[in-house]
N, C-alpha and C positions, 0 to 999 in steps of 0.2 A: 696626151701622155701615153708612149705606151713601156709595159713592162712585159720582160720574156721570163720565159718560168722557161711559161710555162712552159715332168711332170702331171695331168691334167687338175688334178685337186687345185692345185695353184693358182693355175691359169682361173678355174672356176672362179675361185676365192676374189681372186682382183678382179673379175667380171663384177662381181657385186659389189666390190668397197667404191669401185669408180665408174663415171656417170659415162653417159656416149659425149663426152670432151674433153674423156682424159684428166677429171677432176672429182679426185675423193669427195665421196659423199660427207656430211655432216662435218664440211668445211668453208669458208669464205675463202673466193677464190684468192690466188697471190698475186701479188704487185710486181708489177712488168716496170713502172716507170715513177717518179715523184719529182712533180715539177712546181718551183714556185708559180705565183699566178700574182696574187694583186697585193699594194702596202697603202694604208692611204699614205695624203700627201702632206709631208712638214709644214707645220703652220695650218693647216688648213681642216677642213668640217670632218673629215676622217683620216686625222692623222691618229697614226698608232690605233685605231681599234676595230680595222677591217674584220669581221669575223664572220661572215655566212653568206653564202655563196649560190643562186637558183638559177638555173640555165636553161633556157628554152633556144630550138632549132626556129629560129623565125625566119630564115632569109628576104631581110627585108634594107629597106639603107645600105648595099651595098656590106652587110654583115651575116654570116649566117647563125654567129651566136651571139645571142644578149644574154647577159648576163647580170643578175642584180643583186647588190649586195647591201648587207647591212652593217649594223655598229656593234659594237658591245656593251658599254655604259651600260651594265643592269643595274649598278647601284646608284649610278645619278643622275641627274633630273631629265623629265621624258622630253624635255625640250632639245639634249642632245641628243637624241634615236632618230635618228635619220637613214632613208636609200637612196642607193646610187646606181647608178646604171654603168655597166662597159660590154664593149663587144668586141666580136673577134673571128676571125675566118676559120683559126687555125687549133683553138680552144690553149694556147700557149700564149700570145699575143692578142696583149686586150688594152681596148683602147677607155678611156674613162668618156663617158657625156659632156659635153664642154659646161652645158647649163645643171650640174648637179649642185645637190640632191634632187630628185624626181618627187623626194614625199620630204616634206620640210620639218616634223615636230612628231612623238610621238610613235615613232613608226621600229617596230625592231621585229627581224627573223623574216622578211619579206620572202614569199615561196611564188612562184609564175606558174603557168601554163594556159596554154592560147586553143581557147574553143572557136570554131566559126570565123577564124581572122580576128578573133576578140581577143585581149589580152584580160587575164585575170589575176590582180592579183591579193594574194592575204596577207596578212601579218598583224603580231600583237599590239595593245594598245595597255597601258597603266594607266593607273589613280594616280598613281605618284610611285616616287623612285622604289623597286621592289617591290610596290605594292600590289595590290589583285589585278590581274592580267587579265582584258579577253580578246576575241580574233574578230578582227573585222575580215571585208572583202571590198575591194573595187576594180574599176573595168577600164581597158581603154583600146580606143580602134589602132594607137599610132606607137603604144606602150612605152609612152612616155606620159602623156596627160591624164592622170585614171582619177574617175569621178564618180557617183554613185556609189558611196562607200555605204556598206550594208552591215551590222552585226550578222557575225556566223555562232561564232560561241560567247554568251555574255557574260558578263560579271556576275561572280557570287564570292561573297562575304567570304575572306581567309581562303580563298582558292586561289593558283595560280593556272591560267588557260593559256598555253604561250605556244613556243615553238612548233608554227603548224606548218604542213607539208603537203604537198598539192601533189595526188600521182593520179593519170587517167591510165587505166586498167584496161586493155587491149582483148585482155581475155574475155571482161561480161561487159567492153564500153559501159563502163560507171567511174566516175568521178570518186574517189577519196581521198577526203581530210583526215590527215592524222597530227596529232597533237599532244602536249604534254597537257595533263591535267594534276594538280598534287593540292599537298597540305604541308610544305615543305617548309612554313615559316611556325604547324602549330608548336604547341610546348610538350604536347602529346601523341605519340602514336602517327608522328606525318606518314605520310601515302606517298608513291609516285604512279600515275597508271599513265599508259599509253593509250588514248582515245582517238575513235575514229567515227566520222560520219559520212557517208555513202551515199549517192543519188546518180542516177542518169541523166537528168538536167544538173547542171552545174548552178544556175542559178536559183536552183530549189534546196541549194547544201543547209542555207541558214534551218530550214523549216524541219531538217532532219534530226532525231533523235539520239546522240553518239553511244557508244558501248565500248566496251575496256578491250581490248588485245593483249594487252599485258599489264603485269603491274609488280611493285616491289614497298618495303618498308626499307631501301636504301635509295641512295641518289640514283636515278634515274629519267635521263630523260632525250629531248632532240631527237624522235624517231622521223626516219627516212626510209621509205621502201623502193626497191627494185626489182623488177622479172628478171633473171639473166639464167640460159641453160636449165626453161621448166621451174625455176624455182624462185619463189619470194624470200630475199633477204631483209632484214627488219635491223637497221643499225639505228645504235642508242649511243650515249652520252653518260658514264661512270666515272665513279675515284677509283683507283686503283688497290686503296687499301685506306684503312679506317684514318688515316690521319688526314687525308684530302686535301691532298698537296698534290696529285698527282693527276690529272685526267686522262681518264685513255677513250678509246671509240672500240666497242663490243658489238657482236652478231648476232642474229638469230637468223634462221631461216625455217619454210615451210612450205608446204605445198597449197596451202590458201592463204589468199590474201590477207584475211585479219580475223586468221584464227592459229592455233594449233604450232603456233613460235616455239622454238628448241635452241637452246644456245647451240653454238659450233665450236667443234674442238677446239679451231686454232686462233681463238680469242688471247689477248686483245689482237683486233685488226692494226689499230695505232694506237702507240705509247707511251710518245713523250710529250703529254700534256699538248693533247691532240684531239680536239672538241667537233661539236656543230657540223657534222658529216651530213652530205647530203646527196645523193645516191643517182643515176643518171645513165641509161644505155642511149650510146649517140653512134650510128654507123656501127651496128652490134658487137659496142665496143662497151662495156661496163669502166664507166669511170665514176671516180668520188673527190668532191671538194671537201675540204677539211680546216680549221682555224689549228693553226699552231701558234699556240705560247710562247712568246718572247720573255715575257716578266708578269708573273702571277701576281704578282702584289699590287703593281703600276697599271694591270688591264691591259698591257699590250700584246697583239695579234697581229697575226697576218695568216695570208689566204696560200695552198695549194692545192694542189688537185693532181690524184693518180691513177694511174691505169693499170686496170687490174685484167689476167689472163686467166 
């Protein structure tokens, strides 16, 4: 199947408000392009609830992008949470795996990234529907058959460990996991933090110790990072206003990686109940996948991805 988406004072003055590419500081860049990208299929194991998107450059099969996606069902049983696999030359035109899902039960928010010709990938696991969350990890040579599935972040009592996000860091070659960590179901005083664990071996992430990036006492969460233009943008996952009907996708940015987050002026980046962002330079080209809302009540989603200048 395939589907297409996809004076001199003055002078000074805007020397400083704008960067060498022509892009106001203490902003996320703007959107050049917004293309649909994937829907699942009627009748079928992801109909209606396409919602997250990971992309690795693998040039392999005749493809140079894979791409893997997950479900939404957060609130029903972990038996519907499954990934899927599509690729595509062109990152607009994506072809689905004929034998999907790749990961059959249990599986939501799946994130890639290929060390050594290895495929690795993460994603959360439940107790049961909504209940406490943690991240696994597993591997594959052909990034379709992945085995050796490892805990990274485990279970703990009234916590939720979910939406994790795989970036290798170009700057100091290390590996980080970033993740939602919350108390989002207590009766009291819930948390949301942004956690992240760090290692130079990728296979050493489980053994690593996480620490917060950010944090909020409102819904917060799905962090994604990207380098583009010297700087780390850190997008997250918000209501728009206290009645939370409404999702949008928020910014930060900063000059380290997982520290020292500043929102950006021209938040929201996306705003019509526009989730599960996931952040990606491909040919020094800053693009973002994105779950758009069809029917908030019903769970229905689908997939685009835009380009941003």
């Amino acid at each position: 199947m395939k589907t297409r988406k996809f004076f001199a004072l003055s002078v000074l003055a805007i020397a400083f408000s704008v960067n060498g590419y022509g892009q106001q500081k203490n902003t996320y860049p703007s959107i050049a392009d917004d293309q649909f990208v994937l829907q699942g299929d009627k009748c079928n194991w992801d109909a209606d609830a396409v919602h997250t998107f990971s992309i690795v450059e693998a040039n392999k099969d005749g493809y140079k992008y894979w791409g893997y996606y997950g479900l939404d069902h957060y609130e029903n049983d972990v038996h519907f949470r499954k990934a899927g696999l599509a690729r595509s030359n062109n990152l607009l035109d994506w072809e689905k795996y004929e034998a999907n899902p790749i990961i059959a039960a249990n599986c939501r928010w799946p994130t890639v990234v290929i060390s050594d010709s290895i495929f690795y990938l993460f994603y959360a696991e439940y107790k049961k529907p909504n209940g406490d969350s943690r991240i696994v990890m597993a591997e594959s040579k052909n990034g379709i058959d992945f085995e050796n599935k490892r805990v990274v972040v485990p279970y703990a009592d009234g916590e939720q460990n979910q939406n994790p996000f795989i970036y290798f860091n170009k700057n100091d070659d290390t590996f980080y996991l970033f993740y939602y960590n919350g108390t989002e179901r207590a009766k009291e005083n819930p948390q949301w933090n942004v956690y992240v664990k760090k290692s130079k071996n990728i296979a050493d992430l489980p053994n690593q110790k996480p620490y917060e990036v950010i944090s909020s006492n409102k819904t917060l969460a799905a962090p994604s990072v990207a380098l583009y233009n010297n700087t780390y943008y850190l997008l997250v996952e918000e209501f728009s206003d206290a009645s939370q009907q409404n999702w949008v996708t928020n910014a930060f940015q900063s000059d380290y990686i997982d520290k020292g987050y500043k929102r950006v002026t021209n938040n929201p980046i996306l705003y019509k109940n526009d989730a599960c962002a996931f952040q990606y330079v491909l040919g020094n080209t800053l693009y973002v996948t994105y779950s758009h809302c069809l029917n908030l009540e019903k769970g229905m989603w689908n997939l685009r991805i835009i380009k941003l200048k």
